[in-house]
Each structure stands twice: as C-alpha cells, then as structure tokens.
PDBQT receptor file of N, H, CA, C and O in Angstrom, charges set to zero:
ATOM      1  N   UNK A   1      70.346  20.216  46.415  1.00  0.00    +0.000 N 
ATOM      2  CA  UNK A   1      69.800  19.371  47.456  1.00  0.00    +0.000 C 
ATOM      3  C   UNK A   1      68.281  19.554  47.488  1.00  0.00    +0.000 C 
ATOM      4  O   UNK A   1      67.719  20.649  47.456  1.00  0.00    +0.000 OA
ATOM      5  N   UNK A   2      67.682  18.372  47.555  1.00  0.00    +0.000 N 
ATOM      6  H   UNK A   2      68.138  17.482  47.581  1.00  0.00    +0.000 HD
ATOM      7  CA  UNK A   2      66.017  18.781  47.358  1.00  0.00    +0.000 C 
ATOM      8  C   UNK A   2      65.509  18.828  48.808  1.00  0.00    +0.000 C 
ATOM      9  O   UNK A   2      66.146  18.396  49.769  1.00  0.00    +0.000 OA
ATOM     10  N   UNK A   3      64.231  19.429  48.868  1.00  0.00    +0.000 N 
ATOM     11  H   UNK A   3      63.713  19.780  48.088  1.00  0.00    +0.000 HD
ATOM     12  CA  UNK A   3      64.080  19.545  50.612  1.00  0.00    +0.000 C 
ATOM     13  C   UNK A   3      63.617  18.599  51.208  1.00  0.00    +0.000 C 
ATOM     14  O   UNK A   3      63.852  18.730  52.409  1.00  0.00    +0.000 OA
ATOM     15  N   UNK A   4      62.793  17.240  50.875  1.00  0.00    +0.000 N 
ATOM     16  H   UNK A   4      62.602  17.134  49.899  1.00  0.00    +0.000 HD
ATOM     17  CA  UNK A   4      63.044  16.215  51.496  1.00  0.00    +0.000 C 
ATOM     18  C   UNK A   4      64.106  15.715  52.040  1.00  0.00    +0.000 C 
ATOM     19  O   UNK A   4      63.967  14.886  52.939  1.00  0.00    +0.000 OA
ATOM     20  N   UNK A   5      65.521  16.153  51.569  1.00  0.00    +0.000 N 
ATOM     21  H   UNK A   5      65.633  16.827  50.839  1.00  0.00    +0.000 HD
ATOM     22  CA  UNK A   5      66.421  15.100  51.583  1.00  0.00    +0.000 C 
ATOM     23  C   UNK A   5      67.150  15.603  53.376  1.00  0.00    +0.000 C 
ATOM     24  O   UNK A   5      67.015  16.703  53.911  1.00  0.00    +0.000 OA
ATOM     25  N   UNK A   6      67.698  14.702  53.794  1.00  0.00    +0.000 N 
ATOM     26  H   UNK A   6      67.807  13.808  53.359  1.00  0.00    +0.000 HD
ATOM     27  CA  UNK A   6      67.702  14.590  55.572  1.00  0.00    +0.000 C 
ATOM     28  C   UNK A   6      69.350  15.402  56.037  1.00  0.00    +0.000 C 
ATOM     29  O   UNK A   6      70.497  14.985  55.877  1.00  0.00    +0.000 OA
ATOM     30  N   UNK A   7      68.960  16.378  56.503  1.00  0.00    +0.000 N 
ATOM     31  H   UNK A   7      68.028  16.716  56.633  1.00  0.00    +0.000 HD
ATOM     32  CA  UNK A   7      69.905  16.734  56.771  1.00  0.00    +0.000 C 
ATOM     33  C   UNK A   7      70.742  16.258  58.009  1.00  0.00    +0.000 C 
ATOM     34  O   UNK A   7      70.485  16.213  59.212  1.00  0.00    +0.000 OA
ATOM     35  N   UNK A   8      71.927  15.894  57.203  1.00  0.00    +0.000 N 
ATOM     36  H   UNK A   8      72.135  15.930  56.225  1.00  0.00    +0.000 HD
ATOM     37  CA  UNK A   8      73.164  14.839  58.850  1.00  0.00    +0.000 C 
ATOM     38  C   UNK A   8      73.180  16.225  59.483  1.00  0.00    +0.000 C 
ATOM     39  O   UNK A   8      72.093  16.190  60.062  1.00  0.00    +0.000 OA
ATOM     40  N   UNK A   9      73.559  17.106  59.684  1.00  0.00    +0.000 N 
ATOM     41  H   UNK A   9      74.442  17.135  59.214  1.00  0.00    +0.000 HD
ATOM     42  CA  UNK A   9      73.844  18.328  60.687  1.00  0.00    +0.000 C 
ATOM     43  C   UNK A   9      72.990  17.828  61.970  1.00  0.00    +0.000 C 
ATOM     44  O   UNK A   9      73.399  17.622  63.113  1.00  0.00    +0.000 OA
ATOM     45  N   UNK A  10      71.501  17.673  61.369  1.00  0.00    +0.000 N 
ATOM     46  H   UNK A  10      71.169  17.840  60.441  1.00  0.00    +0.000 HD
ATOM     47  CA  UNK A  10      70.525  17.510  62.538  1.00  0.00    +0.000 C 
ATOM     48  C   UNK A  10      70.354  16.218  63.055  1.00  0.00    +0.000 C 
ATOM     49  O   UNK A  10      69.305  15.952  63.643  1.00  0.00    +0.000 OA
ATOM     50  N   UNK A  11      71.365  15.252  62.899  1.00  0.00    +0.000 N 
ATOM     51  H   UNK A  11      72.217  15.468  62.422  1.00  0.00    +0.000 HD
ATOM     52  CA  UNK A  11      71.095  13.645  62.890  1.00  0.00    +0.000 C 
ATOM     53  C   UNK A  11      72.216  14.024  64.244  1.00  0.00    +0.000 C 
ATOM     54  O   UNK A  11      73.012  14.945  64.428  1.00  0.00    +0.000 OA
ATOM     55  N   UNK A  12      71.746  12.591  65.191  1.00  0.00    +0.000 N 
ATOM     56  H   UNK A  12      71.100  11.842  65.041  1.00  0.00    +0.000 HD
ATOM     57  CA  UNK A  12      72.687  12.609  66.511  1.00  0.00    +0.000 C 
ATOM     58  C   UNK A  12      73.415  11.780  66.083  1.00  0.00    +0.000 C 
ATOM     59  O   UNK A  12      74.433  11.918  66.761  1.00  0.00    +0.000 OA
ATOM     60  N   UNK A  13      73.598  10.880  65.298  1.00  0.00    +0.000 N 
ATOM     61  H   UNK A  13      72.770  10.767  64.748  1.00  0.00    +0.000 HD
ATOM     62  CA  UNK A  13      74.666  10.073  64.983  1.00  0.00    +0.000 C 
ATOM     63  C   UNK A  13      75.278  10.851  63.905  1.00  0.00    +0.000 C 
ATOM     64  O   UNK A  13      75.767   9.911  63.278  1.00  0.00    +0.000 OA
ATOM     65  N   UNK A  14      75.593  11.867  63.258  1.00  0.00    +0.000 N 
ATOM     66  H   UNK A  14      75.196  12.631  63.767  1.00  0.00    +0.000 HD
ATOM     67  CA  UNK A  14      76.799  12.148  62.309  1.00  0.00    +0.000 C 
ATOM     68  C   UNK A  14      77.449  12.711  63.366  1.00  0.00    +0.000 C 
ATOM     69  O   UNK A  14      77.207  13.168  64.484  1.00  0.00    +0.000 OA
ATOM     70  N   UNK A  15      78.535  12.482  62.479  1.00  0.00    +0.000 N 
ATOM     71  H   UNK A  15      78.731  12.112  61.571  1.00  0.00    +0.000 HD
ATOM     72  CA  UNK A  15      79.823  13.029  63.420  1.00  0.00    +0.000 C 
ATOM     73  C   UNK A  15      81.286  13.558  62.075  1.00  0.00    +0.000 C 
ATOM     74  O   UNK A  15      81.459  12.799  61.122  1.00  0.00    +0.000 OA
ATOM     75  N   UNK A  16      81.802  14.311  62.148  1.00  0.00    +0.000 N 
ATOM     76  H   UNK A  16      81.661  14.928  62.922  1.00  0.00    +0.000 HD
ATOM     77  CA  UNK A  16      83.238  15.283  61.656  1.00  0.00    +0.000 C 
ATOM     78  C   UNK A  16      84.377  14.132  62.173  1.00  0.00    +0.000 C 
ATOM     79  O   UNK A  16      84.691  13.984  63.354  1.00  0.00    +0.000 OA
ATOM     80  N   UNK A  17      84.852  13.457  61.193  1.00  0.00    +0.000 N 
ATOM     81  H   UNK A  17      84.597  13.577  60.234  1.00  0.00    +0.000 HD
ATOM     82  CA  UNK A  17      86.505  12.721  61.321  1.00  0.00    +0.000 C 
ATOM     83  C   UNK A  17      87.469  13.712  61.370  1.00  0.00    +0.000 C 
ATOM     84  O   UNK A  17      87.317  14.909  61.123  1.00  0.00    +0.000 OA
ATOM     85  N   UNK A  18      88.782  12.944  61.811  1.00  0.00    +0.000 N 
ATOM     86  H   UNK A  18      88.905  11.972  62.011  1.00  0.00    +0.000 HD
ATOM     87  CA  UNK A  18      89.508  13.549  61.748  1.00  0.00    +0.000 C 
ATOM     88  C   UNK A  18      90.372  12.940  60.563  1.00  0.00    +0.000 C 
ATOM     89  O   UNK A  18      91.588  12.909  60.750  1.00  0.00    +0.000 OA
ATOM     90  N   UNK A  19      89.853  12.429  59.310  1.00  0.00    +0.000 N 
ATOM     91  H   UNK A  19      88.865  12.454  59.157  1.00  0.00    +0.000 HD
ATOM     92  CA  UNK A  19      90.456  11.295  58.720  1.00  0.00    +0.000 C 
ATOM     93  C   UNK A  19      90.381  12.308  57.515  1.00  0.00    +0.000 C 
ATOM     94  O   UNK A  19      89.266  12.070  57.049  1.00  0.00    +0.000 OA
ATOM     95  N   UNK A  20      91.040  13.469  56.626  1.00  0.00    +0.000 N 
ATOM     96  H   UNK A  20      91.945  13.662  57.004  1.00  0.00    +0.000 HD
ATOM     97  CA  UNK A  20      91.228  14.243  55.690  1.00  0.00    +0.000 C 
ATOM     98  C   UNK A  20      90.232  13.678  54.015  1.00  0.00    +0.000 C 
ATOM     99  O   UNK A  20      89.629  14.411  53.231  1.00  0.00    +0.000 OA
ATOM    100  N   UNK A  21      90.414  12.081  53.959  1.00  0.00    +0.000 N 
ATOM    101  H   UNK A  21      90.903  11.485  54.596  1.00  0.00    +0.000 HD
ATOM    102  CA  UNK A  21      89.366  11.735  53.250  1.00  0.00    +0.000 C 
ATOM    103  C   UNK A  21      88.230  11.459  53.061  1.00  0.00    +0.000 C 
ATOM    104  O   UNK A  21      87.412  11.424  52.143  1.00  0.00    +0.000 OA
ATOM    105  N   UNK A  22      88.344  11.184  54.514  1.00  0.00    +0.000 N 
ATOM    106  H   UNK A  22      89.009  11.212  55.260  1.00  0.00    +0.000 HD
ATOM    107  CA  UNK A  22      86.643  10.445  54.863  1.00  0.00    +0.000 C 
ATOM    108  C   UNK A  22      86.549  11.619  56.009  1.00  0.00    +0.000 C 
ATOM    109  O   UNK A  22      87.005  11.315  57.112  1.00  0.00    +0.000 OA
ATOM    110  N   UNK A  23      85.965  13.007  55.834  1.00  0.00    +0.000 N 
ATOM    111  H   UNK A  23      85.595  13.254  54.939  1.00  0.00    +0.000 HD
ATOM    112  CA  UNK A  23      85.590  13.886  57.027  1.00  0.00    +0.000 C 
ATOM    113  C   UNK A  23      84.316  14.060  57.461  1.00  0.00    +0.000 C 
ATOM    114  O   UNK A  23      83.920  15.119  57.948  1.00  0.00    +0.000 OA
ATOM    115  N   UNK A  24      83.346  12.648  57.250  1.00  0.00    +0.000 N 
ATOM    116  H   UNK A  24      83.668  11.788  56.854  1.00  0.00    +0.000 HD
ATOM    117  CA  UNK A  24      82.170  12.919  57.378  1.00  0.00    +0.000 C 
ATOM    118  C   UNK A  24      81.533  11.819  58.098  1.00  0.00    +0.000 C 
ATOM    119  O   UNK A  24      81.605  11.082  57.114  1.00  0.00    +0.000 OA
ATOM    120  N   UNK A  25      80.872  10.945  59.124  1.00  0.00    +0.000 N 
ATOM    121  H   UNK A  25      80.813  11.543  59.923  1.00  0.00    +0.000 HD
ATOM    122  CA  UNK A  25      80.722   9.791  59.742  1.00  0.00    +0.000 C 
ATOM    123  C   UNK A  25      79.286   9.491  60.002  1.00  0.00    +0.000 C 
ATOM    124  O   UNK A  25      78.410  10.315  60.261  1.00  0.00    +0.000 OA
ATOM    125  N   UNK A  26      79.176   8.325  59.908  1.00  0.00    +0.000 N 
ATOM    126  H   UNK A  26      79.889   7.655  59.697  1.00  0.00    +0.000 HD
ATOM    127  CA  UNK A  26      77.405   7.851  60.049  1.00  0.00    +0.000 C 
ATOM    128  C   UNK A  26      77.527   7.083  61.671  1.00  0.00    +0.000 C 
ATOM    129  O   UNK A  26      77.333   5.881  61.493  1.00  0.00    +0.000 OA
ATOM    130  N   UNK A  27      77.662   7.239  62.475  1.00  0.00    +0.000 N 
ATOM    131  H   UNK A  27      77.819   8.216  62.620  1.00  0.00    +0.000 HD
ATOM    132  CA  UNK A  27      77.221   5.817  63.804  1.00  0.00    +0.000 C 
ATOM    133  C   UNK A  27      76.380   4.678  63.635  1.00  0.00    +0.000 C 
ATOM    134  O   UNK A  27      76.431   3.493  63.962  1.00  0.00    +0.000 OA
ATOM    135  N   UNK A  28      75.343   5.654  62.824  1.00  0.00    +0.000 N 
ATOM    136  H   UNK A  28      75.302   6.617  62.558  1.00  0.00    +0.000 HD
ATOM    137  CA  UNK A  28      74.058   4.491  63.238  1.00  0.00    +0.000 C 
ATOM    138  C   UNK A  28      74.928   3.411  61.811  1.00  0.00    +0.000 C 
ATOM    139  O   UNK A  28      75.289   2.316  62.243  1.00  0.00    +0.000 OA
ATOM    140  N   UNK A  29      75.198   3.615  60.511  1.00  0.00    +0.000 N 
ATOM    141  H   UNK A  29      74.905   4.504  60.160  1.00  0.00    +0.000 HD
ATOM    142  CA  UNK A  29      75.102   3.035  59.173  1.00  0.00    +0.000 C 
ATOM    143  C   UNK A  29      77.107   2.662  59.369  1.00  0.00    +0.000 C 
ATOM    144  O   UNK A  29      77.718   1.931  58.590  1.00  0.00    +0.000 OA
ATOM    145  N   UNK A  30      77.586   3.200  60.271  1.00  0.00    +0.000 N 
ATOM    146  H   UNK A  30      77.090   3.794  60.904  1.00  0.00    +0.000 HD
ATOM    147  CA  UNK A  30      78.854   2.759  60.552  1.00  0.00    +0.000 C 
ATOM    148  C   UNK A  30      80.013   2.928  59.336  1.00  0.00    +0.000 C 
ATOM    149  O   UNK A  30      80.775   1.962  59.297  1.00  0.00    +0.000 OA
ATOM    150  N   UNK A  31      80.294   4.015  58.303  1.00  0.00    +0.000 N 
ATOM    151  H   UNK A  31      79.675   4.800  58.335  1.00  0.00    +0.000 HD
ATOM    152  CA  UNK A  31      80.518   4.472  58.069  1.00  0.00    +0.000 C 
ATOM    153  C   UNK A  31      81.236   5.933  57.524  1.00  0.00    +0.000 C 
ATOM    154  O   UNK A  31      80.402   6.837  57.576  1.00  0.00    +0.000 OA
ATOM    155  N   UNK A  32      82.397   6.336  57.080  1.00  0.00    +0.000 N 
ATOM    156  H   UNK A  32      83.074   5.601  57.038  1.00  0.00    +0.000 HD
ATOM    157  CA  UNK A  32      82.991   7.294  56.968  1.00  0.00    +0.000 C 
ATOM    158  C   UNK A  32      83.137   7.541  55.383  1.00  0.00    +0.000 C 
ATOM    159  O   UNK A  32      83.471   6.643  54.610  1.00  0.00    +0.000 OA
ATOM    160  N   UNK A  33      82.820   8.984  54.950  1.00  0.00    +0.000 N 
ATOM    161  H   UNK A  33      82.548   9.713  55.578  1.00  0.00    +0.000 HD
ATOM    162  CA  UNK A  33      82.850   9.448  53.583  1.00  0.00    +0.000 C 
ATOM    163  C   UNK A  33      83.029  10.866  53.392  1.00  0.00    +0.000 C 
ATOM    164  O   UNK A  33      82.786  11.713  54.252  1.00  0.00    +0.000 OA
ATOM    165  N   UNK A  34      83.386  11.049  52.443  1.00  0.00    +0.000 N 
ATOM    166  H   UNK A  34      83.583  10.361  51.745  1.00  0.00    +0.000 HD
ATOM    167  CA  UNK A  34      83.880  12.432  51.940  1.00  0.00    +0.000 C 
ATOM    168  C   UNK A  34      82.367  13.454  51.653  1.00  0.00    +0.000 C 
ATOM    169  O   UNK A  34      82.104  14.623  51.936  1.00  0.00    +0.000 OA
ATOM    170  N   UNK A  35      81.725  12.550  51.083  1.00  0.00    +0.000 N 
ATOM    171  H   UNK A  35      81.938  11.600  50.853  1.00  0.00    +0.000 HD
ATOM    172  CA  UNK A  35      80.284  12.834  50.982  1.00  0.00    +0.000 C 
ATOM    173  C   UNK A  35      79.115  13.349  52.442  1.00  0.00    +0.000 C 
ATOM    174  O   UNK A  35      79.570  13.748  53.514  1.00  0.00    +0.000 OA
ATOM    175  N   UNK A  36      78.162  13.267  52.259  1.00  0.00    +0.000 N 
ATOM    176  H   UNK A  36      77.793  12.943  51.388  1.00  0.00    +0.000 HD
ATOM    177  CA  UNK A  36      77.033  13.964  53.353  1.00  0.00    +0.000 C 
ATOM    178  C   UNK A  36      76.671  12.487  53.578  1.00  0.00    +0.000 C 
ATOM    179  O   UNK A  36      76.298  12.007  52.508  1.00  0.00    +0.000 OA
ATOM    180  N   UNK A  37      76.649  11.722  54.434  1.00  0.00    +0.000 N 
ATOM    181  H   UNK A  37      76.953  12.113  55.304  1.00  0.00    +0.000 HD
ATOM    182  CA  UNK A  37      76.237  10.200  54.599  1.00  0.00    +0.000 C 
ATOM    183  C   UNK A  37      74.789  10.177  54.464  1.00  0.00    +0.000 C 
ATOM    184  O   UNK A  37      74.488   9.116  53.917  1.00  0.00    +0.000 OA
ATOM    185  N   UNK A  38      73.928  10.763  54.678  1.00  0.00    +0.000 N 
ATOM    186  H   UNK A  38      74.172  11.624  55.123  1.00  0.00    +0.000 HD
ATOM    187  CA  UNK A  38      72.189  10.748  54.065  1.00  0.00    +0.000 C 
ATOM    188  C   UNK A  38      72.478  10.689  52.361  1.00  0.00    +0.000 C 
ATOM    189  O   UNK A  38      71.725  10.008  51.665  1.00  0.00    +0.000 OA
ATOM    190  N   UNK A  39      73.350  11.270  51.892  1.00  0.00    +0.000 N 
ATOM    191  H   UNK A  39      73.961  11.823  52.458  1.00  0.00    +0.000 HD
ATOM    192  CA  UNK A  39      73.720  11.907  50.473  1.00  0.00    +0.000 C 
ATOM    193  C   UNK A  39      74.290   9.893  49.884  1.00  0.00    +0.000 C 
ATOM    194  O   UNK A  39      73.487   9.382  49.103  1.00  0.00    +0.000 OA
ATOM    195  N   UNK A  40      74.830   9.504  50.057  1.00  0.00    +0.000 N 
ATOM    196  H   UNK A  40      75.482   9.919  50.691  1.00  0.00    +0.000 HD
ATOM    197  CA  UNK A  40      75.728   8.166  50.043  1.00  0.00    +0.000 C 
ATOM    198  C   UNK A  40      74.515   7.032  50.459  1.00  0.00    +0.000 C 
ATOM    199  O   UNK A  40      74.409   6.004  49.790  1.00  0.00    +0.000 OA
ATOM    200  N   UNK A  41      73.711   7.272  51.487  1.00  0.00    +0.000 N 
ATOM    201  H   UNK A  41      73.798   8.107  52.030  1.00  0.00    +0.000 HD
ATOM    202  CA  UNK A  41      72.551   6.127  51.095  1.00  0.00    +0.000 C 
ATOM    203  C   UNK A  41      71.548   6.701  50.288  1.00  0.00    +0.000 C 
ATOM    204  O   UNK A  41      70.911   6.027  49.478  1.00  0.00    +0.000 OA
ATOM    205  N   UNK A  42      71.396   7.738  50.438  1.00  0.00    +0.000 N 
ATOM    206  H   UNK A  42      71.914   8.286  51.096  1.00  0.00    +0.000 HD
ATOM    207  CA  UNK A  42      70.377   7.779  49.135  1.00  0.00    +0.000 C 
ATOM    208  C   UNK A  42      70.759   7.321  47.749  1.00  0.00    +0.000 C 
ATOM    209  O   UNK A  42      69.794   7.209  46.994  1.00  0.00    +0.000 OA
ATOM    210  N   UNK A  43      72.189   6.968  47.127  1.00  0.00    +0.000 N 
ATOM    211  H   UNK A  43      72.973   7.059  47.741  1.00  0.00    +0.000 HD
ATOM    212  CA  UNK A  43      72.933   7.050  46.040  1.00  0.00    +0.000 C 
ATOM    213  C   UNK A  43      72.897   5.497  45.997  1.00  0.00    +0.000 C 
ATOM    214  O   UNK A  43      73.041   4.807  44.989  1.00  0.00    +0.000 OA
ATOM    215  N   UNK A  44      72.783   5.275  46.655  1.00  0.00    +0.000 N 
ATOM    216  H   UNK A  44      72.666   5.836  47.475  1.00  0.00    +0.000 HD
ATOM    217  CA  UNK A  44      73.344   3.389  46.977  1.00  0.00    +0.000 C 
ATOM    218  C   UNK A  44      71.866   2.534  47.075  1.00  0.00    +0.000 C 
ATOM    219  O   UNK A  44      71.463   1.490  46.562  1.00  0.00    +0.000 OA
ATOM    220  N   UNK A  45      71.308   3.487  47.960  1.00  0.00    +0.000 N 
ATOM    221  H   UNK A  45      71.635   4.335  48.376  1.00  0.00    +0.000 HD
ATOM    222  CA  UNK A  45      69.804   2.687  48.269  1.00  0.00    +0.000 C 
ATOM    223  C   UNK A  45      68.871   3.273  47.322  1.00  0.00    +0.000 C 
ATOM    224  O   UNK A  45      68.247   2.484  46.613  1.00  0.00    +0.000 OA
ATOM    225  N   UNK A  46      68.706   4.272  47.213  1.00  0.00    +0.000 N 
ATOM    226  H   UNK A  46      69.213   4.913  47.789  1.00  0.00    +0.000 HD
ATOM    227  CA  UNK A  46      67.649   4.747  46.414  1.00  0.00    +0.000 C 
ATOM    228  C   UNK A  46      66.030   5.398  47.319  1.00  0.00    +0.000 C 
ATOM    229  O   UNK A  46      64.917   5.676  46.875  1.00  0.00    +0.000 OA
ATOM    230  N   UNK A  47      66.815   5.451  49.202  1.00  0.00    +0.000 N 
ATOM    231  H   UNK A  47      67.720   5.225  49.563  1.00  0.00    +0.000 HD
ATOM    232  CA  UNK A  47      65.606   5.671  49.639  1.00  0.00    +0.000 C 
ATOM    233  C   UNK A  47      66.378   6.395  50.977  1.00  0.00    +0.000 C 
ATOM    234  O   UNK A  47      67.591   6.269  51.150  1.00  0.00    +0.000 OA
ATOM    235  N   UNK A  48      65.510   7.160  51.886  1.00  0.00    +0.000 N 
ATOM    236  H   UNK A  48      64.525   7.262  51.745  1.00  0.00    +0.000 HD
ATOM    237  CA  UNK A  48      65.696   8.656  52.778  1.00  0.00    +0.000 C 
ATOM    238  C   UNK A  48      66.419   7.752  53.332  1.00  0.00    +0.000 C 
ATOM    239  O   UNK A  48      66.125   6.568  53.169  1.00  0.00    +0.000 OA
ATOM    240  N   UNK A  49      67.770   8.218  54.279  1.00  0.00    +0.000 N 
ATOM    241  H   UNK A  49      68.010   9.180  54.412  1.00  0.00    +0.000 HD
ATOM    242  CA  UNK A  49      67.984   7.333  55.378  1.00  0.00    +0.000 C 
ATOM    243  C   UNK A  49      67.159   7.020  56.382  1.00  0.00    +0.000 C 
ATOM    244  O   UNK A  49      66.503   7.975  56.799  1.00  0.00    +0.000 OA
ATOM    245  N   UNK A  50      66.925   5.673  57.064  1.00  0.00    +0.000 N 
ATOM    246  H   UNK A  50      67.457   4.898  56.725  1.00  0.00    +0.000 HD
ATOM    247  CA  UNK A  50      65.957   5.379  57.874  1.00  0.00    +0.000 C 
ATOM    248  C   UNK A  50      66.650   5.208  59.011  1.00  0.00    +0.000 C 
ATOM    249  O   UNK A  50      66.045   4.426  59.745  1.00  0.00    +0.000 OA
ATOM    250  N   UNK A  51      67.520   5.545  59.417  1.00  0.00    +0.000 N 
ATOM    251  H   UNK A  51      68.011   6.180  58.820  1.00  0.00    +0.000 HD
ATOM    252  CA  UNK A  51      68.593   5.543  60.766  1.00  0.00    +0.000 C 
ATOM    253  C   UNK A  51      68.148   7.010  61.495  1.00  0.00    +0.000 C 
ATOM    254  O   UNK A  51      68.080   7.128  62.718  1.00  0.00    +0.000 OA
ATOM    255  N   UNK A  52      67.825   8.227  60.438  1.00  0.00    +0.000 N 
ATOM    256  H   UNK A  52      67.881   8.132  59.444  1.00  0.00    +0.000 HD
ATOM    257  CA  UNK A  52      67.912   9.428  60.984  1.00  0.00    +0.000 C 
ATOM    258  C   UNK A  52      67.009   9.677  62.753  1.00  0.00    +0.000 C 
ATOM    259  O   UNK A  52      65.811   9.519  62.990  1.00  0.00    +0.000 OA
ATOM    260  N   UNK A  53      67.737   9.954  63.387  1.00  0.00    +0.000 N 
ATOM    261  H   UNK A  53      68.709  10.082  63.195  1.00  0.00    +0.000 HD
ATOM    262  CA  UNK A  53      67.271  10.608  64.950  1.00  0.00    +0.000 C 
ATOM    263  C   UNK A  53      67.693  11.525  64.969  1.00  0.00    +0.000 C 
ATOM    264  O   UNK A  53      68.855  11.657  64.582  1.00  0.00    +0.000 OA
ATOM    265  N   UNK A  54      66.699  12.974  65.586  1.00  0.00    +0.000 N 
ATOM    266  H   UNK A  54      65.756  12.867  65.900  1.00  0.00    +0.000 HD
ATOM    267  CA  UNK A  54      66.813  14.081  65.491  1.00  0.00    +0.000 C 
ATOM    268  C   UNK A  54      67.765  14.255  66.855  1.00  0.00    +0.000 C 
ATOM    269  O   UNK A  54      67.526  13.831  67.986  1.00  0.00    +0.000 OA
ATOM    270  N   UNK A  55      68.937  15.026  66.376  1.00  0.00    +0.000 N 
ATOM    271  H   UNK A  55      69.131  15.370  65.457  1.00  0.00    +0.000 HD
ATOM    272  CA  UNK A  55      69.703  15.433  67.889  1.00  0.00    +0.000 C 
ATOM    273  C   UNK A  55      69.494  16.274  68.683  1.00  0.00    +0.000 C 
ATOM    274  O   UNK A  55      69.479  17.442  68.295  1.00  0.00    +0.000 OA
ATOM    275  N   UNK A  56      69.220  15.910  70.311  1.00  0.00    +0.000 N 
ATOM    276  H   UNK A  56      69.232  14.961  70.627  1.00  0.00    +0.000 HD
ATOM    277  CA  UNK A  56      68.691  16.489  70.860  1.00  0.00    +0.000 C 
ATOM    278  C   UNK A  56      69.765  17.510  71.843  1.00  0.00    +0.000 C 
ATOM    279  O   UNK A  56      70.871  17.370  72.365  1.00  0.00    +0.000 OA
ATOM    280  N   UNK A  57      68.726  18.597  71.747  1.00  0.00    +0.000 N 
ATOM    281  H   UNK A  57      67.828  18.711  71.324  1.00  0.00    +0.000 HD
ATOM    282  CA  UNK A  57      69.472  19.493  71.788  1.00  0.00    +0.000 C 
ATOM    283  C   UNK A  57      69.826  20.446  73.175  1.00  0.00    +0.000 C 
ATOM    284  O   UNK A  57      68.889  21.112  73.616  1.00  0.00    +0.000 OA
ATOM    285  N   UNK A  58      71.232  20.532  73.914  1.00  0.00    +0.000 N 
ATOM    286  H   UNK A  58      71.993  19.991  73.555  1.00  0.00    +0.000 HD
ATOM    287  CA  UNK A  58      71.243  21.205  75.145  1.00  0.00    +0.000 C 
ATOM    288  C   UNK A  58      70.704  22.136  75.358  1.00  0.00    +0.000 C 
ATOM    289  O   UNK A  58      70.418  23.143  74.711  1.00  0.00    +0.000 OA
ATOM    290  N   UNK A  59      70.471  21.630  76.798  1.00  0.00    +0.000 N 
ATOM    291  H   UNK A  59      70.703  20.812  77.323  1.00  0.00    +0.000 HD
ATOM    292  CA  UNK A  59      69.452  22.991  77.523  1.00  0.00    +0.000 C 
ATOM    293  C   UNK A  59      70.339  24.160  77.784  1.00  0.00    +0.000 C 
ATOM    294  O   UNK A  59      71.467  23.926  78.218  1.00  0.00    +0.000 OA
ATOM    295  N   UNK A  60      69.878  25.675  77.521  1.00  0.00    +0.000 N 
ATOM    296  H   UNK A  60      68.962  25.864  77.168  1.00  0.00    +0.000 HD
ATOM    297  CA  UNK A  60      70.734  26.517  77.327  1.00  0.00    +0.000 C 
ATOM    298  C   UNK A  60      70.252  27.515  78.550  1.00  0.00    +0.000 C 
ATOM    299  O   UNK A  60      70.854  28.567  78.762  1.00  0.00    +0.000 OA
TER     300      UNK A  60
C-alpha cells in the first residue's frame, strides 16, 4: 500500500457488511466489495477517492 493511498478505516462513510463476500462498504460511492473500497476506485478510476471525509471522532 503506498502512503498516499486513503485509508477507508478513517473515512465516515466505510462501513463492515455483514454480507461474507462483499465485507467491506463505501456510502458515499454506494458500494460493497471484498476489497478496501479506496483500493477498487483507485483500480477502476485511476485516481485517490474523492468522496473521502475524515470521521469524526467521539468525544471521550
């Protein structure tokens, strides 16, 4: 993974399925994949995802 590339962990729209093939989800790009969904548009588009919003994070 190169370090530009966008990590979904920190995106407020990924989200964990409960779907055994597709365990990985985009909101914003509306999508489910087995893959890292930043990982799947970069492959398809050829450019960073531009959906990414940093998730914000509870007050502790």
């Amino acid at each position: 993974m190169k370090e530009d590339t966008i990590n979904c962990f920190k995106c407020g729209y990924f989200y964990i399925t409960w779907n055994e093939k597709f365990p990985r989800g985009c909101k914003a790009m509306g999508f489910k994949s087995k893959e890292m969904p930043s990982a799947v548009v970069y492959e398809s588009s050829g450019t960073q995802c531009l959906k990414f919003k940093l998730k914000k994070r509870k007050p502790s």
